[in-house]
GUROTI-390944 format. One line per 10 residues: for each residue x, z, y of N, C-alpha, C, CB. Coordinates in steps of 0.001 Angstrom, whole numbers, plus 524288, in hexadecimal, padded with zeros to 5 digits. Glycine has a CB too. Layout:
<atoms>
X,Z,Y,X,Z,Y,X,Z,Y,X,Z,Y; ...
</atoms>
This chain:
<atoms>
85CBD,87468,87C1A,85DE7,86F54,879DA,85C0E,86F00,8742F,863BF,86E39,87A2E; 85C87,873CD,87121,85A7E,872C3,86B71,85564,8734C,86A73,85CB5,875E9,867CB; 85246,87518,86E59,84C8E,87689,86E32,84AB1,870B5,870C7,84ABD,87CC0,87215; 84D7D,86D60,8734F,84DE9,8665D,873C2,84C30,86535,86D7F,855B6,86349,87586; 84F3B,864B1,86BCD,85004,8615B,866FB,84D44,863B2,862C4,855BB,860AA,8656E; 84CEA,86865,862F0,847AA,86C0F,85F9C,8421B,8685B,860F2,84694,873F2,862F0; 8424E,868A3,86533,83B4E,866E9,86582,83B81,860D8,864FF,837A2,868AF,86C57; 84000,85E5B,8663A,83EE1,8578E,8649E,83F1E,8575A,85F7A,84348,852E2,866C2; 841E2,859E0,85D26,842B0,858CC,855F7,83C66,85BA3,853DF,849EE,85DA3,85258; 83ABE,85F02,856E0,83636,8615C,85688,82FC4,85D59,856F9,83713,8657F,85B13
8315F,85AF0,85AA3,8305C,856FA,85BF2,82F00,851D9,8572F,83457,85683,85F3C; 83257,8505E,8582E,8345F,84D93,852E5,83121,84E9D,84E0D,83A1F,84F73,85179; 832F3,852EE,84CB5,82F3C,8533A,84719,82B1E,855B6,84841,8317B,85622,84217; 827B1,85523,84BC9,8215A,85547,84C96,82020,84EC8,84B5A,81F29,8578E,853E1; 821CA,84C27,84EAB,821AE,84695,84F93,82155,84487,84977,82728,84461,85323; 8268A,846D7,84758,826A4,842FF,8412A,82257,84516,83E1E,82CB2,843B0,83CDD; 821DE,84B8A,83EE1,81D4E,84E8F,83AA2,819A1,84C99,83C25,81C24,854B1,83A65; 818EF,84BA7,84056,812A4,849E8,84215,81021,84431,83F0D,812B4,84881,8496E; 81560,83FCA,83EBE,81591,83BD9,83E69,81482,83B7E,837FB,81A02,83A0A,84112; 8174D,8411A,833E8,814BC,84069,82F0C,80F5F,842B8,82E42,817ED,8425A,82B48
80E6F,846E1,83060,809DC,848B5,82FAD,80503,84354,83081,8098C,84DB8,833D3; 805B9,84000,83586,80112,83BA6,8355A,802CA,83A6B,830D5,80066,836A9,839AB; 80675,83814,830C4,806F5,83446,829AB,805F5,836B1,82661,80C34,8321D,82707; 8045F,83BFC,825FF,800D3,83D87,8216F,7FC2A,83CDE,82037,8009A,8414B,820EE; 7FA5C,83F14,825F1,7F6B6,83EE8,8273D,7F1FA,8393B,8283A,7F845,84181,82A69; 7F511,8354B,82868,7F39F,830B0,829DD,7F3DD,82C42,8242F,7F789,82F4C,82EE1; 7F638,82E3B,81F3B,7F78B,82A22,81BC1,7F1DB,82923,819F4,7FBF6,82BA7,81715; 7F12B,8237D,81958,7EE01,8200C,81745,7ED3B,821DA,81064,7F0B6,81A1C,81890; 7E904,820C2,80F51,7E6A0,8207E,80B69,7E40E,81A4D,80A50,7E318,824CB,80BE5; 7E521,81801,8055B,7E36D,81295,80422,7DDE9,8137F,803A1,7E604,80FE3,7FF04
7DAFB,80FAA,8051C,7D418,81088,80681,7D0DF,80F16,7FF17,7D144,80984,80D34; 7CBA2,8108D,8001F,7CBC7,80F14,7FA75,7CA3F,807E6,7F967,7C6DB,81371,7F751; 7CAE4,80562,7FE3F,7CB20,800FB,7FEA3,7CF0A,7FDFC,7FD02,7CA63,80062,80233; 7D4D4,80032,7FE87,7D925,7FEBF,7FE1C,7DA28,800D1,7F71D,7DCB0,8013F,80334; 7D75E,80394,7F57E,7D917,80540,7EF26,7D645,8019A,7ECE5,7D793,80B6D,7EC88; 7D286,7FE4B,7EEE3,7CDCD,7FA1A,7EAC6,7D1D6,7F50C,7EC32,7C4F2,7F8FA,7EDC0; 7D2FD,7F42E,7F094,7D5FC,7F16F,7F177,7DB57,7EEDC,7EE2A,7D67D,7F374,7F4CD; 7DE71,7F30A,7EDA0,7E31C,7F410,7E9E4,7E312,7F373,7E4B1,7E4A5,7F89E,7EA29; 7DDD0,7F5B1,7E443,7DBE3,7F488,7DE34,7D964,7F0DA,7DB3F,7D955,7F744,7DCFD; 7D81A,7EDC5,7E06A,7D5D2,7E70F,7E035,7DCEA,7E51D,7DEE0,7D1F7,7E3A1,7E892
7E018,7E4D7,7E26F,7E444,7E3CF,7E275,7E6F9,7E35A,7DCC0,7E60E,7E707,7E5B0; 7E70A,7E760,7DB16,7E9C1,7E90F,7D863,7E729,7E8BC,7D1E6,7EAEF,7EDDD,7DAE1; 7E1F7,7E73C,7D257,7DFF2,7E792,7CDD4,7E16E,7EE10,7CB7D,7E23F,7E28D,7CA81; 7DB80,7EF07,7C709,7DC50,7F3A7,7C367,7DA1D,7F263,7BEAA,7DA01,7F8BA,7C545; 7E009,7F4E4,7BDE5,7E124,7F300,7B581,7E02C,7FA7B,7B503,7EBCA,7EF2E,7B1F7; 7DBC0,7FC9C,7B1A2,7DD18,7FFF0,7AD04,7E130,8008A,7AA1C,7DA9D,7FF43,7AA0D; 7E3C7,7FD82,7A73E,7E803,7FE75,7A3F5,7ECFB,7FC1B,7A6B7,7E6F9,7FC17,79E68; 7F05F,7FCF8,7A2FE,7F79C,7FBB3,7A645,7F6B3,7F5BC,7A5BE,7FF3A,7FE55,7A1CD; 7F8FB,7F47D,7A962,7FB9D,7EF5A,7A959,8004E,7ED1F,7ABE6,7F89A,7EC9C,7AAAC; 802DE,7E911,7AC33,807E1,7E6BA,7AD13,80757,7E4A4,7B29C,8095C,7E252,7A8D5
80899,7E7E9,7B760,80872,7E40B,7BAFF,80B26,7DEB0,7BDAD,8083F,7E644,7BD48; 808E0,7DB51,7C152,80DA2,7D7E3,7C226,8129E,7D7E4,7C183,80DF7,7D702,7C584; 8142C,7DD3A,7C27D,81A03,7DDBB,7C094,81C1F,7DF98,7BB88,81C58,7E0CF,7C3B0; 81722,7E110,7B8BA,8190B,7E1EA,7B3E1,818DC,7E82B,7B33C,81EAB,7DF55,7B347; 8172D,7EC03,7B6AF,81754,7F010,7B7CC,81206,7F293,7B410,8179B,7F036,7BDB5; 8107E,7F579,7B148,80D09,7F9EA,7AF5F,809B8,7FC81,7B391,81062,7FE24,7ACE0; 805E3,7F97D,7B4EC,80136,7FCB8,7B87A,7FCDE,7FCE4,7B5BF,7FF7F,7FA3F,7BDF3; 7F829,8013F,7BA09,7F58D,8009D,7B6C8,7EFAB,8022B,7BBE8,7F785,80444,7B101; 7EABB,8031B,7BB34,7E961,80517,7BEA3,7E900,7FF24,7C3C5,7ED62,80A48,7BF20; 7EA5B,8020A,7C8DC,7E908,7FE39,7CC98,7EF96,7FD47,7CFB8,7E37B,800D7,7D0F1
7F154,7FB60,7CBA1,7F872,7FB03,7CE26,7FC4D,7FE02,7CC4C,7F961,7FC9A,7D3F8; 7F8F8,80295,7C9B2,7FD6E,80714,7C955,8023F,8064E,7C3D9,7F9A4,80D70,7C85A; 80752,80575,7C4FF,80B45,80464,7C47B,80C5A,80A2A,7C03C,80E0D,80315,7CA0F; 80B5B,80944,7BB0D,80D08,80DFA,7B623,81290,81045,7B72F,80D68,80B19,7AF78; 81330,814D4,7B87D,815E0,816E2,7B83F,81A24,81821,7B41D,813DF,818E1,7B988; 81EF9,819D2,7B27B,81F95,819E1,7AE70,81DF6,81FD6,7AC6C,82462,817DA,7ADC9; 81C33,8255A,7AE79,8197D,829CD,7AE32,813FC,827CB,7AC18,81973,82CCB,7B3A4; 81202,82297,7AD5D,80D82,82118,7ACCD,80A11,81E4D,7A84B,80D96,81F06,7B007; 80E8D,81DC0,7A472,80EC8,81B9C,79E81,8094A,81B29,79BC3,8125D,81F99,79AD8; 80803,8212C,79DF8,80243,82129,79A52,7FD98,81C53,79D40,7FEE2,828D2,79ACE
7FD98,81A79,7A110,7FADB,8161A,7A4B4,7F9E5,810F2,7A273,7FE18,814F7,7A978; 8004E,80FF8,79EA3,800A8,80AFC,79C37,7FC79,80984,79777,8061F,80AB5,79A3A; 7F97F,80E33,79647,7F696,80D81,790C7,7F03D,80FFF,79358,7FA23,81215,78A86; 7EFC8,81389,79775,7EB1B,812F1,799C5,7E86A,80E8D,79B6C,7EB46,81533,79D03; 7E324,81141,79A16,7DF2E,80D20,79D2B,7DC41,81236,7A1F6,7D938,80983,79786; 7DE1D,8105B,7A72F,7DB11,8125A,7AB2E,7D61A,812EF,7ADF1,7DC7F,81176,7AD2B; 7D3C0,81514,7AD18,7CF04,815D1,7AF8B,7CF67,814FE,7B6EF,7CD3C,81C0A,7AD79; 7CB02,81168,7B7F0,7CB91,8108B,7BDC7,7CBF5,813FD,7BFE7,7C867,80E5A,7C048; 7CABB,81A6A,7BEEF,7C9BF,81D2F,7C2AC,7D267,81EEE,7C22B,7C354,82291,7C13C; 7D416,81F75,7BDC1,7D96E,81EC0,7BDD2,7DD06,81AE4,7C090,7DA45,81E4A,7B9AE
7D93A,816D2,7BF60,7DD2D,8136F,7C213,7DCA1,8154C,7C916,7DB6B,80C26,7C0A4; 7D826,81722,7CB7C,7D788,816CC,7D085,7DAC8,81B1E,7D2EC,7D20F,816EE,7D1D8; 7DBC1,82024,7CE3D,7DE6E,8235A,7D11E,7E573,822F2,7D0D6,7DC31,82884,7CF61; 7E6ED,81FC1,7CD8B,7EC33,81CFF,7CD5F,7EBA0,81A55,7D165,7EDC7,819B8,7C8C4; 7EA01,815C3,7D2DC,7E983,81336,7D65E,7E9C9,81793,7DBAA,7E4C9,80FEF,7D548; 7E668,81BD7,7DC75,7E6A1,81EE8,7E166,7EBB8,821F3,7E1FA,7E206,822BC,7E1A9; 7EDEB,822F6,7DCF7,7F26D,824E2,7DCF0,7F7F5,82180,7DDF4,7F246,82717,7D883; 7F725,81E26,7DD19,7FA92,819A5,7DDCB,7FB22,8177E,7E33B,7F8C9,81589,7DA87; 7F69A,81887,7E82C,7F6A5,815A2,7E9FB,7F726,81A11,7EED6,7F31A,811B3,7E8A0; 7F799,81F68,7EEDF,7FAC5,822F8,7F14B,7FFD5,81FF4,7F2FF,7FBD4,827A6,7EDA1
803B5,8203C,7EEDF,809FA,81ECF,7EF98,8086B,81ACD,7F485,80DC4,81B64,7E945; 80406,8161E,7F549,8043B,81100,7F854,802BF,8138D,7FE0C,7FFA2,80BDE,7F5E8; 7FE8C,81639,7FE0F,7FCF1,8193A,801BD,801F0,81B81,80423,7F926,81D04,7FFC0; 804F5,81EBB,8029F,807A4,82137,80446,80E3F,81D7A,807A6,807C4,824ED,7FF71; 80DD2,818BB,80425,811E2,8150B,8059F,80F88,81347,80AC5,81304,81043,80151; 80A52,81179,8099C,80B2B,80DA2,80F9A,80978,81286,81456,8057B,806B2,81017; 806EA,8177D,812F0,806D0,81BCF,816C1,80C97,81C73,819EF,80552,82141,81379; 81186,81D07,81562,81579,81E04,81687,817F8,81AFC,819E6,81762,81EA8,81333; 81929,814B1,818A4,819BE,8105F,819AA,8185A,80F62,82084,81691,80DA4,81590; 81319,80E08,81F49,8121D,80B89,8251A,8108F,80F25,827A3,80E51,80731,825ED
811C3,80F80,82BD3,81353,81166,830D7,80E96,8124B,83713,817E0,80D00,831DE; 80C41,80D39,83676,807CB,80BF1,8393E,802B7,80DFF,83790,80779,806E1,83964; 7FD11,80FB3,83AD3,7F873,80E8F,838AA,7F69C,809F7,834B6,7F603,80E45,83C6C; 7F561,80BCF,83217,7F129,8069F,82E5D,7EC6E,80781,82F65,7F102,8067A,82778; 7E88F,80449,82EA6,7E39D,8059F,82C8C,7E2C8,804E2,8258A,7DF9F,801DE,82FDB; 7DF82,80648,82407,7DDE1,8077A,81EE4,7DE18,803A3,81B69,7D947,80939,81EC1; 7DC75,7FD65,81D7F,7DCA2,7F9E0,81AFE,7E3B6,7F7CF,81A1B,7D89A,7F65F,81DB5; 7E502,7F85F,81F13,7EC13,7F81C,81F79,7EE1A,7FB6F,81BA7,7EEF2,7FA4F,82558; 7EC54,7FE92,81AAF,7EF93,802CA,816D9,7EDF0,80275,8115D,7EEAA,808F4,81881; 7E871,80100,8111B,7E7C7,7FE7D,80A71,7EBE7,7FAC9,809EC,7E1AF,7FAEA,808D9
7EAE4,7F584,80BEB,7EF0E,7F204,80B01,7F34F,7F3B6,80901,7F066,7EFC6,80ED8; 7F65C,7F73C,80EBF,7FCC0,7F7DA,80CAB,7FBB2,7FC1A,80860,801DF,7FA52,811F5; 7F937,7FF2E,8052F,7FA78,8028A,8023F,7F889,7FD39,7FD02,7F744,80926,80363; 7F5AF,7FA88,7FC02,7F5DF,7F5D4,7F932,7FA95,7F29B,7F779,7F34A,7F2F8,7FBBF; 7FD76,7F068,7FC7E,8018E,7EFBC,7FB6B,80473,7F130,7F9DB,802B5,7EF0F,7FCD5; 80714,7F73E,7FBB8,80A6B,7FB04,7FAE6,809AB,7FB3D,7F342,80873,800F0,7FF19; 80383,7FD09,7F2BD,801B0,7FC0B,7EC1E,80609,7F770,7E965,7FA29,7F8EF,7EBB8; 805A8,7F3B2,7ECB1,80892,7EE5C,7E991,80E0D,7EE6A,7E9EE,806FF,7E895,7EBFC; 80FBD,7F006,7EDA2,815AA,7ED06,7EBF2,81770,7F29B,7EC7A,8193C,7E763,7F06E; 81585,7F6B4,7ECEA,81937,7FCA1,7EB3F,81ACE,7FF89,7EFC3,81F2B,7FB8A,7E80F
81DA8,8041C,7F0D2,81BB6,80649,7F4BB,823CD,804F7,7F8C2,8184F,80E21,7F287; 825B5,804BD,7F3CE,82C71,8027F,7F714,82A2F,7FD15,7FA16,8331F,80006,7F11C; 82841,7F9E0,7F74A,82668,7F5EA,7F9BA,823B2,7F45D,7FFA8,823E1,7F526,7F6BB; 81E66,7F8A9,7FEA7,81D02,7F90E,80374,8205B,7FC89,80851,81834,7FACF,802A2; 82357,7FEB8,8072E,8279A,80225,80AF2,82B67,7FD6B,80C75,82B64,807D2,80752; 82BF4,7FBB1,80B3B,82FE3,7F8AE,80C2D,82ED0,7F359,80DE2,832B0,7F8B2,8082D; 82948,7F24D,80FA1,82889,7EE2F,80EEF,82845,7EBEC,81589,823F7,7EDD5,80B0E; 8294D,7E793,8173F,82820,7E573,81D49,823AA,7E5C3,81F6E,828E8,7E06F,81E16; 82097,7E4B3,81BD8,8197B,7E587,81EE5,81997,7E99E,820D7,813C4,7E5E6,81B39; 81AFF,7EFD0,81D62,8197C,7F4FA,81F4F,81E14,7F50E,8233E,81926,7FA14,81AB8
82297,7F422,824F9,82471,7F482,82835,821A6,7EFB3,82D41,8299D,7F495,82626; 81EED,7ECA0,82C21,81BFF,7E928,82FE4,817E3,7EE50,833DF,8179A,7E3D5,82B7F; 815D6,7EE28,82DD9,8125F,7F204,83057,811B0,7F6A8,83271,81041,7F289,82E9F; 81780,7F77A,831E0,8183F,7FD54,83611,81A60,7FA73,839D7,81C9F,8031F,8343B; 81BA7,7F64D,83B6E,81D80,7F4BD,8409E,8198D,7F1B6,84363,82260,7F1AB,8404F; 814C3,7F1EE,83F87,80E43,7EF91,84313,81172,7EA53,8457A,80AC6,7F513,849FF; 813D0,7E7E0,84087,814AD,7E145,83FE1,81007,7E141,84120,81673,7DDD2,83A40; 80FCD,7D8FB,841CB,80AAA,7D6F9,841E6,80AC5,7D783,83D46,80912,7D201,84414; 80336,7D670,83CBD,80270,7D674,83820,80285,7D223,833C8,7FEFA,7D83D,83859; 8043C,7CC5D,8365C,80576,7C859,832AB,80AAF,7C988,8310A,804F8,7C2DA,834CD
80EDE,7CD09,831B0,81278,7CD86,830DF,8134D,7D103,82B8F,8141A,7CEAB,83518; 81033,7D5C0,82B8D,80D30,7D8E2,82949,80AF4,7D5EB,8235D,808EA,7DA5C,82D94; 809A2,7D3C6,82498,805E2,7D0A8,81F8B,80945,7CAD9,81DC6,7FE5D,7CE7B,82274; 80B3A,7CAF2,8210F,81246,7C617,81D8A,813C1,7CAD4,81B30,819AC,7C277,822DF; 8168A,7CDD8,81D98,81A2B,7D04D,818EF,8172F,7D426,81453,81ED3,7D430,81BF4; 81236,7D48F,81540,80E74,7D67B,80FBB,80FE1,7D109,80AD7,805A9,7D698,811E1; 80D76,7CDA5,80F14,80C31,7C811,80BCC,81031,7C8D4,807A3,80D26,7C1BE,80F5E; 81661,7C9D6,80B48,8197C,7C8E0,807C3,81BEA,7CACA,8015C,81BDB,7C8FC,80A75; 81797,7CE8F,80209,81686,7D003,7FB6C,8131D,7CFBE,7F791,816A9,7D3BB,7FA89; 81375,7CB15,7F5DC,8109C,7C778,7F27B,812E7,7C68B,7ECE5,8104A,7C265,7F535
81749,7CA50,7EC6E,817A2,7C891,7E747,81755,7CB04,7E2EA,81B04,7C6B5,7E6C3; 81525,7C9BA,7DED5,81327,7C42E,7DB7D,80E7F,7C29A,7DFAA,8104C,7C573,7D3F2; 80D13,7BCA7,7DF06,80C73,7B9A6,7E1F6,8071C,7BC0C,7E293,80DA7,7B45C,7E0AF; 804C8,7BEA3,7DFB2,7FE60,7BDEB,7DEAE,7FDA8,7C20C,7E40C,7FB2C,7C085,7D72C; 8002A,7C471,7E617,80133,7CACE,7E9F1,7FF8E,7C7F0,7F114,80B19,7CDEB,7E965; 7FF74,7C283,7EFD0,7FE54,7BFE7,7F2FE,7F7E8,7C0DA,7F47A,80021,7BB1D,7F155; 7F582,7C175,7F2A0,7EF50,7C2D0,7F367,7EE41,7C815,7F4A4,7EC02,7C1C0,7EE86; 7F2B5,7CB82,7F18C,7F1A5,7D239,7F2A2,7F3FD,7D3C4,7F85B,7F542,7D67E,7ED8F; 7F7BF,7D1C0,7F8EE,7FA1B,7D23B,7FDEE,7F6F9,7CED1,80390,80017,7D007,7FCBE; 7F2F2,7CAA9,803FA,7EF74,7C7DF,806D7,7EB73,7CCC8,805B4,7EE03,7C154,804DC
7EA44,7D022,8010C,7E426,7D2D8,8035D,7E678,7D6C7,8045E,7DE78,7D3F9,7FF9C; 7ED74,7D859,80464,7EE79,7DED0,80779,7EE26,7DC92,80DB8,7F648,7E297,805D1; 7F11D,7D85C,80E46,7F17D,7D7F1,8136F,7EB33,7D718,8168A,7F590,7D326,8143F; 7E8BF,7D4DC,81393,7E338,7D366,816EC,7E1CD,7D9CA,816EA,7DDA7,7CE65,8133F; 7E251,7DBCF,8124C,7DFF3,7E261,81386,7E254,7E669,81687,7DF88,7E56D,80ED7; 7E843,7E427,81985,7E975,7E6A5,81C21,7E934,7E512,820E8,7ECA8,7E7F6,81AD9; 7E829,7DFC8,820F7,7E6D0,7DDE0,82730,7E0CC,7DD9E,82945,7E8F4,7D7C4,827F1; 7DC79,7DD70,8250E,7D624,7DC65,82640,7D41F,7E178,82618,7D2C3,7D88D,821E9; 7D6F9,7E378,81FF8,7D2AD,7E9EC,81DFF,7D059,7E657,8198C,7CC29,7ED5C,823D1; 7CF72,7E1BC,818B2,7CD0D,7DFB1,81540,7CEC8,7E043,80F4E,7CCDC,7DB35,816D3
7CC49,7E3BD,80C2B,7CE0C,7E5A8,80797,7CCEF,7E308,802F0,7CC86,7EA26,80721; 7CA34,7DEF0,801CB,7C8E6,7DB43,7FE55,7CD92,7D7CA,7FBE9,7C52A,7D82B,800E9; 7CCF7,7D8F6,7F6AA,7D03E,7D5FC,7F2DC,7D162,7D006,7F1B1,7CE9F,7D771,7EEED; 7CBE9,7CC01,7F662,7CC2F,7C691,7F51E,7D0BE,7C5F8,7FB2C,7C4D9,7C2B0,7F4CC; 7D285,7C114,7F902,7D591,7C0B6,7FD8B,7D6E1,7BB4F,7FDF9,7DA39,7C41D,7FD81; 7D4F7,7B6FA,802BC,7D392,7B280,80242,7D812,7AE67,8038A,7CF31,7B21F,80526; 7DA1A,7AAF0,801F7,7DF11,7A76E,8009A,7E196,7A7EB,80704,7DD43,79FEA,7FE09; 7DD3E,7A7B5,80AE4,7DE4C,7A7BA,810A4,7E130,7AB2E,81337,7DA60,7A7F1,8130C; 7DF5A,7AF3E,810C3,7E100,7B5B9,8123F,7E61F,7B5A0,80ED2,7DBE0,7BB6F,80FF7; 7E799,7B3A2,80B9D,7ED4D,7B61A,809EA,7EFF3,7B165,80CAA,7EEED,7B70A,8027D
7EEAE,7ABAA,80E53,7F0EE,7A99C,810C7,7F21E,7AB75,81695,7EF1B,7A5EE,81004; 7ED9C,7AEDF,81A20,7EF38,7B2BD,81DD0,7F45F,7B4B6,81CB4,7EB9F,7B6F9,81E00; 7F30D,7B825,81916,7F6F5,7BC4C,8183A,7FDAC,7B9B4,817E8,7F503,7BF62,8123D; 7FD70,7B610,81541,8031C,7B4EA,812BB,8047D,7AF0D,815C2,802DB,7B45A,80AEF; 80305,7AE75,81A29,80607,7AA1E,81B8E,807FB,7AB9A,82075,80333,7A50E,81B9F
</atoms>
């Protein structure tokens, strides 16, 4: 009877080990499409500046640390800013790896690590889309509840070229009055 329950619990954690080893083995990397992308997005400032929220960034998004003091009076060289930016954009990688549950393809996974970039990584964990999308919702359902983070208002255009780049592959920064009317109605 105990040599029963030896080999199912045995069992068991083949099944789960197996199940992390792919997820190691399998985590996505953002393409270098999805980094020109982000950085269209996101614009790149050399020196610190005040973001929408009033926050100390500097670089392509990156949010000054308070360890990071010396940043506020640099001027960055692109090749600095690109490896902040690559370093920064690990933590996103690793959220939506963690996160969703399903296959992506490459263009699907720029997007959500884009997003994830924007509204932070509690955000994207917690958010209905990524639970949409581990339950392979439709996909207009999917792209309402993206839509639904638009704010400040202007997030309305960034969020129409994640969703077109996560539904076409189409990685281009113009994005035509039609297409965000797709997206958000």
């Amino acid at each position: 009877m105990d040599n029963k329950y030896f080999k199912i619990g045995l069992g068991v954690l083949t099944l789960i080990g197996g199940y992390y080893i792919y997820k190691m083995v399998t985590k996505k990397k953002i393409s270098s499409q999805g980094i020109s992308f982000i950085t269209q997005l996101e614009g790149k400032k050399n020196k610190a500046y005040k973001d929408s929220k009033g926050l100390m960034t500097i670089g392509v998004g990156h949010l000054i640390k308070p360890n990071e003091s010396y940043l506020l009076n640099k001027t960055l060289t692109d090749k600095e800013i690109n490896d902040l930016l690559k370093k920064d954009l690990i933590k996103f990688e690793n959220v939506v790896n963690d996160t969703i549950t399903v296959p992506l393809n490459q263009n699907q996974f720029d997007s959500l690590v884009s997003i994830a970039f924007n509204i932070g990584d509690s955000g994207f964990k917690n958010s209905t889309f990524a639970k949409l999308i581990n339950q392979k919702a439709d996909k207009e359902k999917i792209y309402k509840s993206i839509s639904l983070w638009k704010k400040p208002i202007d997030l309305i255009s960034r969020r129409a070229k994640e969703i077109r780049l996560y539904d076409t592959g189409i990685y281009s920064n113009q994005v035509a009055s039609n297409e965000i009317t797709k997206y958000f109605v």
